[in-house]
N, C-alpha and C positions, 0 to 999 in steps of 0.2 A: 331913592327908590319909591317913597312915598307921593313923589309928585308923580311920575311916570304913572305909576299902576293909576293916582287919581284921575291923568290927564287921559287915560283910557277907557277908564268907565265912565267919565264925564264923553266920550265921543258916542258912546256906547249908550246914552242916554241915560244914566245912573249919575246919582250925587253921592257924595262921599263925605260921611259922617268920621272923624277922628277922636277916637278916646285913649288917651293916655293914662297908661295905670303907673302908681308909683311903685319901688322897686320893693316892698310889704304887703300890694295890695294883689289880691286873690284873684283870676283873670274872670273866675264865676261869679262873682259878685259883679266885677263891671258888665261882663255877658249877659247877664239878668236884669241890668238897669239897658243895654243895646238891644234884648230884645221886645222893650214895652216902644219903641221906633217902628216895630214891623217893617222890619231891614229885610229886601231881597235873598243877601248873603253876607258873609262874616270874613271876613280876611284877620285871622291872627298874626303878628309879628313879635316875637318875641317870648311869646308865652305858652304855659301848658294849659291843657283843657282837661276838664274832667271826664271820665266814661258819662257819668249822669248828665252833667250837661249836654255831651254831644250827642246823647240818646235825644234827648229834651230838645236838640235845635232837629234833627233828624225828624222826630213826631211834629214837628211845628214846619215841615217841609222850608228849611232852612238851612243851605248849603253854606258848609266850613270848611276853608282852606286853612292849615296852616303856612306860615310861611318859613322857611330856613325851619323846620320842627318837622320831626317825622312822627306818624302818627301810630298808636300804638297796632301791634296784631286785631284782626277781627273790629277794628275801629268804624265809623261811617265817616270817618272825616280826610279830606283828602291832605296829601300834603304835595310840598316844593321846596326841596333843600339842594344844597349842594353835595358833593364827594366829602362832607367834613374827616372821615377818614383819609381820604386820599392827602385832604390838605395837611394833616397833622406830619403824613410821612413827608412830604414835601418840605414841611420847616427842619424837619429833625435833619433831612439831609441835605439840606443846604447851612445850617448851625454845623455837621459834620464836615463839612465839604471846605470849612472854613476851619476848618482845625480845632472846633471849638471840643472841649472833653468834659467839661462839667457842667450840663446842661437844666434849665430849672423850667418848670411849666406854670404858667399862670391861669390856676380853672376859671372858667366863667361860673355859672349857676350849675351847681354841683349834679342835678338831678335832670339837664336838660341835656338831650338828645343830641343836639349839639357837638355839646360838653366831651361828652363819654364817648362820641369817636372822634373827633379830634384827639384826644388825649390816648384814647388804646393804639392809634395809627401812629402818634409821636412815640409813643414808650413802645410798641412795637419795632419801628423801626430803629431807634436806638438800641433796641436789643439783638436785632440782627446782624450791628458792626459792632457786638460786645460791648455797649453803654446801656446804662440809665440813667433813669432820670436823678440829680444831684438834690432837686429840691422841688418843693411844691408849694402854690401858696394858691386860696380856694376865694374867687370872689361873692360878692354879697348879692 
């Protein structure tokens, strides 16, 4: 995905800066070292943004995508994610459709957007053919 989007805004005449944060590190701390670049715009992957920050790229006329993250009410930052809902009922009933009856969810990052519809569309939809979820286990 990352070469794509790159190999578009290199058509586009933009070069493409890549910062990778580790899986402790704060996306505003790295956002605060990406904006002393005086970067066009921001493309996040993977990450949450703060209100302050994205006030802060907003007054610095610096446009924030997130990507797969939906962004909060009243936000200025745009987002691009998928049906993560749609997809969780999509496992649940394909895990059903296979006979299966004790089913276990593996969270991603507990507080991401993501996360939380994926997960309400899986235990939703197992609750509609009388299952839940068996077990849960919450990633780091």
């Amino acid at each position: 995905m990352i070469e794509k989007l790159s190999q578009r805004f290199q058509q586009d005449g933009y070069h493409v800066l890549l910062f990778i944060a580790e899986a402790n590190t704060e996306a505003d701390e790295l956002l605060m070292q990406l904006m002393q670049y005086h970067v066009d715009g921001i493309v996040l992957l993977s990450a949450t943004l703060s209100s302050a920050l994205a006030k802060d790229c907003d007054e610095a006329g610096i446009p924030v995508l997130l990507f797969n993250r939906i962004a909060q009410l009243g936000s200025t930052v745009s987002s691009v994610a998928c049906d993560n809902e749609a997809g969780g009922r999509m496992a649940a009933r394909a895990l059903l459709a296979a006979g299966h009856t004790r089913m276990g969810y593996i969270a991603g990052l507990e507080d991401s957007s993501t996360n939380r519809d994926r997960e309400a569309g899986f235990t939703a939809e197992l609750a509609s053919a009388g299952h839940r979820v068996f077990a849960r286990a919450v990633g780091h």
